[in-house]
N, CA, C and O atoms as a Tinker XYZ file with bonds, in Angstrom:
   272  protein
     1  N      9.546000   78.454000 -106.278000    73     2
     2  CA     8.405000   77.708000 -106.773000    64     1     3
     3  C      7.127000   78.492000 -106.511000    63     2     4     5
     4  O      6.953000   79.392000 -105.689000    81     3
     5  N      6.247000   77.951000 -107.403000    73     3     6
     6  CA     4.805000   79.178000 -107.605000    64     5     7
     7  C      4.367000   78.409000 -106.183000    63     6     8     9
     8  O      5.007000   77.451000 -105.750000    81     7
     9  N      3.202000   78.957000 -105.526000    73     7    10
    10  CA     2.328000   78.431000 -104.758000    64     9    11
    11  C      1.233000   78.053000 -105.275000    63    10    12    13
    12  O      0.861000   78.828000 -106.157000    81    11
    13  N      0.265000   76.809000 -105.024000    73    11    14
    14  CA    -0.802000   76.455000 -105.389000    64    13    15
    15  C     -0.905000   75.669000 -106.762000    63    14    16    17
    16  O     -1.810000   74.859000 -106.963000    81    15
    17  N      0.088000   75.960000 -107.704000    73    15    18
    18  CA     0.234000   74.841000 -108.977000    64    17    19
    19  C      0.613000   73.490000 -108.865000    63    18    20    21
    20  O      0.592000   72.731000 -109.834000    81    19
    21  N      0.980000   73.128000 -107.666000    73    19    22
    22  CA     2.051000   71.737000 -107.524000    64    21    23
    23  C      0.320000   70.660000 -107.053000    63    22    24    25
    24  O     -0.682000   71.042000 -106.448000    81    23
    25  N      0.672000   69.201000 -107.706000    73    23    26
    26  CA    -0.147000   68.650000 -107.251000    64    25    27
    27  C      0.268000   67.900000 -105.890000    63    26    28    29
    28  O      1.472000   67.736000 -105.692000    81    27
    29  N     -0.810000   67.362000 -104.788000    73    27    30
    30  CA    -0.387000   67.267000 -103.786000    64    29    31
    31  C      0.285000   65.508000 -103.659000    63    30    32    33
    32  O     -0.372000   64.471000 -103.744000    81    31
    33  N      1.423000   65.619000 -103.487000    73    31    34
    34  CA     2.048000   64.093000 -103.161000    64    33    35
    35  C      2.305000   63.587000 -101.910000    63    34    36    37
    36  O      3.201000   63.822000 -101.099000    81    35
    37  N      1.141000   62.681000 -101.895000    73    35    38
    38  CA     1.169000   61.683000 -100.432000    64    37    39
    39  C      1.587000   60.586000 -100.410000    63    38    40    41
    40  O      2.518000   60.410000 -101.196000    81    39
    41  N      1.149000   59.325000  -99.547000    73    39    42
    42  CA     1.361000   58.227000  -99.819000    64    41    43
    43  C      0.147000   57.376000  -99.948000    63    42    44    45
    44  O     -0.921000   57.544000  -99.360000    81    43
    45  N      0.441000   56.484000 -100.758000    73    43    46
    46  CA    -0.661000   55.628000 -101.581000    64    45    47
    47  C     -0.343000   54.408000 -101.335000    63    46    48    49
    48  O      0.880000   54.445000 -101.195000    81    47
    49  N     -0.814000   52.974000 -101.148000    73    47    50
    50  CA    -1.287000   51.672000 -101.356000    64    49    51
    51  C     -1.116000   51.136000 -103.091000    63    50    52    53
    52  O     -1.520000   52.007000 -103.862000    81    51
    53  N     -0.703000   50.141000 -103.633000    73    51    54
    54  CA    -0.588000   49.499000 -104.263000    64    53    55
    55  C     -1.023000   48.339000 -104.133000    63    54    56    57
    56  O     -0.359000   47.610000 -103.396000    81    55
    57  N     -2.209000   47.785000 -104.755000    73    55    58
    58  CA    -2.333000   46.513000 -104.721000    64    57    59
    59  C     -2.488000   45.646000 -105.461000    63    58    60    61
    60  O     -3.433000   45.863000 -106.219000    81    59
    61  N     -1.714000   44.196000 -105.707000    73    59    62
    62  CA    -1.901000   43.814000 -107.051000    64    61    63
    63  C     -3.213000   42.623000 -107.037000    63    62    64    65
    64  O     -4.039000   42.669000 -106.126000    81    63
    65  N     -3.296000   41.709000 -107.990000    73    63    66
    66  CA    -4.371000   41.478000 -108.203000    64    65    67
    67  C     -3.960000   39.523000 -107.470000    63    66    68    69
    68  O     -4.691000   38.552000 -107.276000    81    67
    69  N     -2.406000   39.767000 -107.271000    73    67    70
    70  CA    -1.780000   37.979000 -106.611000    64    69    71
    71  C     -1.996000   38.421000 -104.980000    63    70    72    73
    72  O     -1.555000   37.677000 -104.104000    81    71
    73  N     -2.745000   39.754000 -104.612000    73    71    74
    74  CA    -2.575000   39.509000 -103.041000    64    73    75
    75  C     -1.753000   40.530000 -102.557000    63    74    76    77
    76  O     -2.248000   41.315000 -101.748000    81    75
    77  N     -0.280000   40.701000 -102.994000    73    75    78
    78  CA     0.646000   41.905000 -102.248000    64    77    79
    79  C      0.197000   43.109000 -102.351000    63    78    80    81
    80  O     -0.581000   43.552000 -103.196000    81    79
    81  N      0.579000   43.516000 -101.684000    73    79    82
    82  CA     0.337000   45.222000 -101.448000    64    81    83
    83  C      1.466000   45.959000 -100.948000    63    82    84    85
    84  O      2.266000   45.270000 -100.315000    81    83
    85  N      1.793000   47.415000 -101.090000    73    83    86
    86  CA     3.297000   48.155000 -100.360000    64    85    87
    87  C      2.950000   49.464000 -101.030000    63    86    88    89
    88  O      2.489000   49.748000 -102.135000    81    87
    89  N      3.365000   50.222000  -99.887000    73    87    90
    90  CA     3.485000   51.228000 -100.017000    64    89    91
    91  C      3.887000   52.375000 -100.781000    63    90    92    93
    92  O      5.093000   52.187000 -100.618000    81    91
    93  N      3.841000   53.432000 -101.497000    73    91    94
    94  CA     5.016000   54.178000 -102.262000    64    93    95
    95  C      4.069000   55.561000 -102.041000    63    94    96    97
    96  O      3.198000   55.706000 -101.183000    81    95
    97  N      4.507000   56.563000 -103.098000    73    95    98
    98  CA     3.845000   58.014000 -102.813000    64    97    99
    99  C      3.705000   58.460000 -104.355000    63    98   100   101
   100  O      4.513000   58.303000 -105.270000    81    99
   101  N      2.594000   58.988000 -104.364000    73    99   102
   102  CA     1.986000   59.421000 -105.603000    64   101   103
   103  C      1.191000   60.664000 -105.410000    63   102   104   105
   104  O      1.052000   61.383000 -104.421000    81   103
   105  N      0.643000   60.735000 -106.771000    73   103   106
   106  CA    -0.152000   61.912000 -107.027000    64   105   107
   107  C     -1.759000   61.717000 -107.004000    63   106   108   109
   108  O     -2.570000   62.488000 -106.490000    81   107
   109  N     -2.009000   60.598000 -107.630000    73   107   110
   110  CA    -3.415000   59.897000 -107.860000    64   109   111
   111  C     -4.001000   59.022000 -106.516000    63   110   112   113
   112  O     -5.128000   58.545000 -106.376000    81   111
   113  N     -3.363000   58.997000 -105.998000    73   111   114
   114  CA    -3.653000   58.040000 -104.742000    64   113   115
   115  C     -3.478000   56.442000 -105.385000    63   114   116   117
   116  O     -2.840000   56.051000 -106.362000    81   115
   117  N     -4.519000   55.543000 -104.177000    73   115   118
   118  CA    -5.082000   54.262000 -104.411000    64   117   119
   119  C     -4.253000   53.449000 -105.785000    63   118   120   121
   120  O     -4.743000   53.943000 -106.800000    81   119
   121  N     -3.685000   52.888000 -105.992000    73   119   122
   122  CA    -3.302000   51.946000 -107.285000    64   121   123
   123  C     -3.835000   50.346000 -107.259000    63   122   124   125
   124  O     -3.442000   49.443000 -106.519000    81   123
   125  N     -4.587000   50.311000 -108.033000    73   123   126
   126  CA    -4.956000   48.592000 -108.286000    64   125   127
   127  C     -4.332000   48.333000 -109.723000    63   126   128   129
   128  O     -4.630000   48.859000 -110.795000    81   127
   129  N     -3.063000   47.047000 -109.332000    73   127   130
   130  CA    -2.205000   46.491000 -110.745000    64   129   131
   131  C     -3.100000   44.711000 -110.688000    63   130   132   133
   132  O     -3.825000   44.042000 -109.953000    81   131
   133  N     -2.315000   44.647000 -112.184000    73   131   134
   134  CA    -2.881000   43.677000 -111.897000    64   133   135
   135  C     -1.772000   41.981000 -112.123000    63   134   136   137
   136  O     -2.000000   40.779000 -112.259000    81   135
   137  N     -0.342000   43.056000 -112.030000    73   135   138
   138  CA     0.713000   41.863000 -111.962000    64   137   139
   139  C      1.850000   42.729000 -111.368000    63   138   140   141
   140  O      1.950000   43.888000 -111.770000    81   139
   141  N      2.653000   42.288000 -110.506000    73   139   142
   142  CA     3.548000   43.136000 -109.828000    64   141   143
   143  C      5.090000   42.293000 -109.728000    63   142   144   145
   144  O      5.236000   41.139000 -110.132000    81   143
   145  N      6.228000   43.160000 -109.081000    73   143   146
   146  CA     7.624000   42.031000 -108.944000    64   145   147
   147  C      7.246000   40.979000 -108.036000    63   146   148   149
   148  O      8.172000   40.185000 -107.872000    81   147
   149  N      6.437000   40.763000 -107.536000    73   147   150
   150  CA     6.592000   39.592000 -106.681000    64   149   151
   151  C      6.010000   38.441000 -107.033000    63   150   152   153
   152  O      6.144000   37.409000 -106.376000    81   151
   153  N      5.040000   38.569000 -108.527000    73   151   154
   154  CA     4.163000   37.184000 -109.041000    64   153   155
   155  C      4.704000   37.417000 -110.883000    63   154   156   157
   156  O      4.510000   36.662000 -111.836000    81   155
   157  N      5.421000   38.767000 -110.829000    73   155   158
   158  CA     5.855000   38.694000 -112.300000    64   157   159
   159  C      6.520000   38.007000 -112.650000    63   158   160   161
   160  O      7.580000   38.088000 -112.030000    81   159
   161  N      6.520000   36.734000 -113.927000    73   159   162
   162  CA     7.446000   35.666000 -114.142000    64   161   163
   163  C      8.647000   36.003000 -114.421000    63   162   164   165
   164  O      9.381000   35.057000 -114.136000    81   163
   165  N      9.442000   37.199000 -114.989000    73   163   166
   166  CA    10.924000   37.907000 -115.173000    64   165   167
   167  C     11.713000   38.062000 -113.790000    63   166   168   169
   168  O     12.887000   38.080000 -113.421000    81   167
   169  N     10.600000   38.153000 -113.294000    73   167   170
   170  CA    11.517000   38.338000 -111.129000    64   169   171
   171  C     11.484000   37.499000 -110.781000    63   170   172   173
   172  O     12.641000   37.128000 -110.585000    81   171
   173  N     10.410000   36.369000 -110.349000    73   171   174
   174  CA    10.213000   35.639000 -109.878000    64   173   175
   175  C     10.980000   33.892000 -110.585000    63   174   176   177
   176  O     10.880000   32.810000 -110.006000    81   175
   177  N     11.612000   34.113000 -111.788000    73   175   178
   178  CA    12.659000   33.172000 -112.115000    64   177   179
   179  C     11.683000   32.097000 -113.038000    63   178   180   181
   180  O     12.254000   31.336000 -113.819000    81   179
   181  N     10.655000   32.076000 -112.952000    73   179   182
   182  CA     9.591000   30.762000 -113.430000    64   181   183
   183  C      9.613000   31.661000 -114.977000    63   182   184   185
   184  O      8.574000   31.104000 -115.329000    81   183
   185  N      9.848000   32.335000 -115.858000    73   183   186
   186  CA    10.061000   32.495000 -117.114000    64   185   187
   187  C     10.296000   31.302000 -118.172000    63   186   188   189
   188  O     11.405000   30.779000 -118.282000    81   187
   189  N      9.500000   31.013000 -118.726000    73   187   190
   190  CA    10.168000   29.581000 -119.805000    64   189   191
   191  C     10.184000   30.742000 -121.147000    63   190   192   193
   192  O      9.881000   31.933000 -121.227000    81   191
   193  N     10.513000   30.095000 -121.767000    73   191   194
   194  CA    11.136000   30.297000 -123.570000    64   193   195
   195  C      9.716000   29.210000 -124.458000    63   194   196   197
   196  O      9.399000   28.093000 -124.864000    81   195
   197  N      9.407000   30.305000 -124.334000    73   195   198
   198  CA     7.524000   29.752000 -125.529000    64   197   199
   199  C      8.220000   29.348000 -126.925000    63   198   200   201
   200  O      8.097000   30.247000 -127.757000    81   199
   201  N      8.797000   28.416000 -127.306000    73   199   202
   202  CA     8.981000   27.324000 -128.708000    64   201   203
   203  C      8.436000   26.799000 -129.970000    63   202   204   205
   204  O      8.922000   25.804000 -130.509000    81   203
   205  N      7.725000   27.261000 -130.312000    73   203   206
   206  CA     7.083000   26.205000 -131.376000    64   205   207
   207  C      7.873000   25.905000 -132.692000    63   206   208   209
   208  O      7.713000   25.011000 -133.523000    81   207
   209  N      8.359000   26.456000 -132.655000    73   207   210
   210  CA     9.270000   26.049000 -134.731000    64   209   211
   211  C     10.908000   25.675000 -134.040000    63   210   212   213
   212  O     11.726000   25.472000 -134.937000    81   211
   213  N     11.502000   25.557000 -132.574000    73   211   214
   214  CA    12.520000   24.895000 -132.513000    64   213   215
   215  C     13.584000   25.772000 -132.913000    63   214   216   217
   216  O     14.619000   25.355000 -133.433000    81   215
   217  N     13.305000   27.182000 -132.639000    73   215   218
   218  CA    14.208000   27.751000 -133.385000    64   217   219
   219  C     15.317000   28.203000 -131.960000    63   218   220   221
   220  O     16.136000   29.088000 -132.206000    81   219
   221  N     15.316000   27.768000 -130.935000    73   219   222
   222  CA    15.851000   28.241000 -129.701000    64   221   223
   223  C     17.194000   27.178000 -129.776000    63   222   224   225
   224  O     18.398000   27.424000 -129.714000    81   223
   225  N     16.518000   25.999000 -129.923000    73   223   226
   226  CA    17.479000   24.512000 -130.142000    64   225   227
   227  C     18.090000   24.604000 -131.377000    63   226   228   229
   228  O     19.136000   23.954000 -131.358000    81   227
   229  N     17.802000   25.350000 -132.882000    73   227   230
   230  CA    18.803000   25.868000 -133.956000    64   229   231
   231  C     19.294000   26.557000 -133.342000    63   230   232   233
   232  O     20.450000   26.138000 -133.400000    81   231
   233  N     19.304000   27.182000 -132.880000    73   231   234
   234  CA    20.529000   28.472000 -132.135000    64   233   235
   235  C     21.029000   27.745000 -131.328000    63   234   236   237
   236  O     22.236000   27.969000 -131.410000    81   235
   237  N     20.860000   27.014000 -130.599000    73   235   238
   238  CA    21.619000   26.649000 -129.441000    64   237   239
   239  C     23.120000   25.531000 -130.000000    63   238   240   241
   240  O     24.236000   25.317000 -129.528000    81   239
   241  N     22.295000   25.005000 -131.336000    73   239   242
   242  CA    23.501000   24.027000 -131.970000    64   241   243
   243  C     23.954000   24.513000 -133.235000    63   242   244   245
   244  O     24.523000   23.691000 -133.954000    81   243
   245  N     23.812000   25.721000 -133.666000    73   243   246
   246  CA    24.644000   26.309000 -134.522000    64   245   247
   247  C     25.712000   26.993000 -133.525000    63   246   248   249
   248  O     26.913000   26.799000 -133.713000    81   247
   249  N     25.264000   27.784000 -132.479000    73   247   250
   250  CA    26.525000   28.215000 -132.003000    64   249   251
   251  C     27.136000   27.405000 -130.763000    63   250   252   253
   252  O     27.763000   27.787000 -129.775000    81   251
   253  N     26.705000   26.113000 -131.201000    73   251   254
   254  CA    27.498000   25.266000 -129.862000    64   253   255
   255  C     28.966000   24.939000 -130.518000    63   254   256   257
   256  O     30.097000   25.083000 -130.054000    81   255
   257  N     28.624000   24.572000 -131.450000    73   255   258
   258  CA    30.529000   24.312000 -132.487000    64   257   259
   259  C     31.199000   25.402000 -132.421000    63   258   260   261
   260  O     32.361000   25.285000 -132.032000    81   259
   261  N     30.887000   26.255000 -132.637000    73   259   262
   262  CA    31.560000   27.854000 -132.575000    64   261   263
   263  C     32.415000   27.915000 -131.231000    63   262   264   265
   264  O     33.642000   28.012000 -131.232000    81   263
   265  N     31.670000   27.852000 -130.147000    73   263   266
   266  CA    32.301000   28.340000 -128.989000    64   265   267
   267  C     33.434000   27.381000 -128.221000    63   266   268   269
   268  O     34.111000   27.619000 -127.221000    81   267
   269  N     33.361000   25.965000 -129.259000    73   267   270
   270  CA    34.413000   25.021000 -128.462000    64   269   271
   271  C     35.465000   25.182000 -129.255000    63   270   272
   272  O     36.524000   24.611000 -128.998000    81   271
């Protein structure tokens, strides 16, 4: 490896905008997010299914006959 081309990788702070913070190592330093795994609704299980035309409940009873 060349000397002097590599950028320098330390460790950096992450902090999101719900409060957590943790550690990792980067190039840029400092990170401010502003949604992370611990308040993101896909991790955190609170995900609903946004509805308006009912098309979740057509699917759900077109292929409910099918599978019995």
């Amino acid at each position: 490896m060349q000397k002097g081309i590599h950028p320098v990788y330390r460790e950096a702070t992450v902090h999101c905008a719900c409060g957590n913070s943790f550690k990792t190592r980067t190039t840029i330093g400092d990170v401010s997010v502003d949604i992370c795994s611990n308040c993101h609704p896909f991790f955190t299980g609170t995900q609903k299914i946004v509805d308006t035309e009912g098309r979740v409940e057509r699917f759900k009873k077109k292929y409910a006959k099918k599978g019995k």
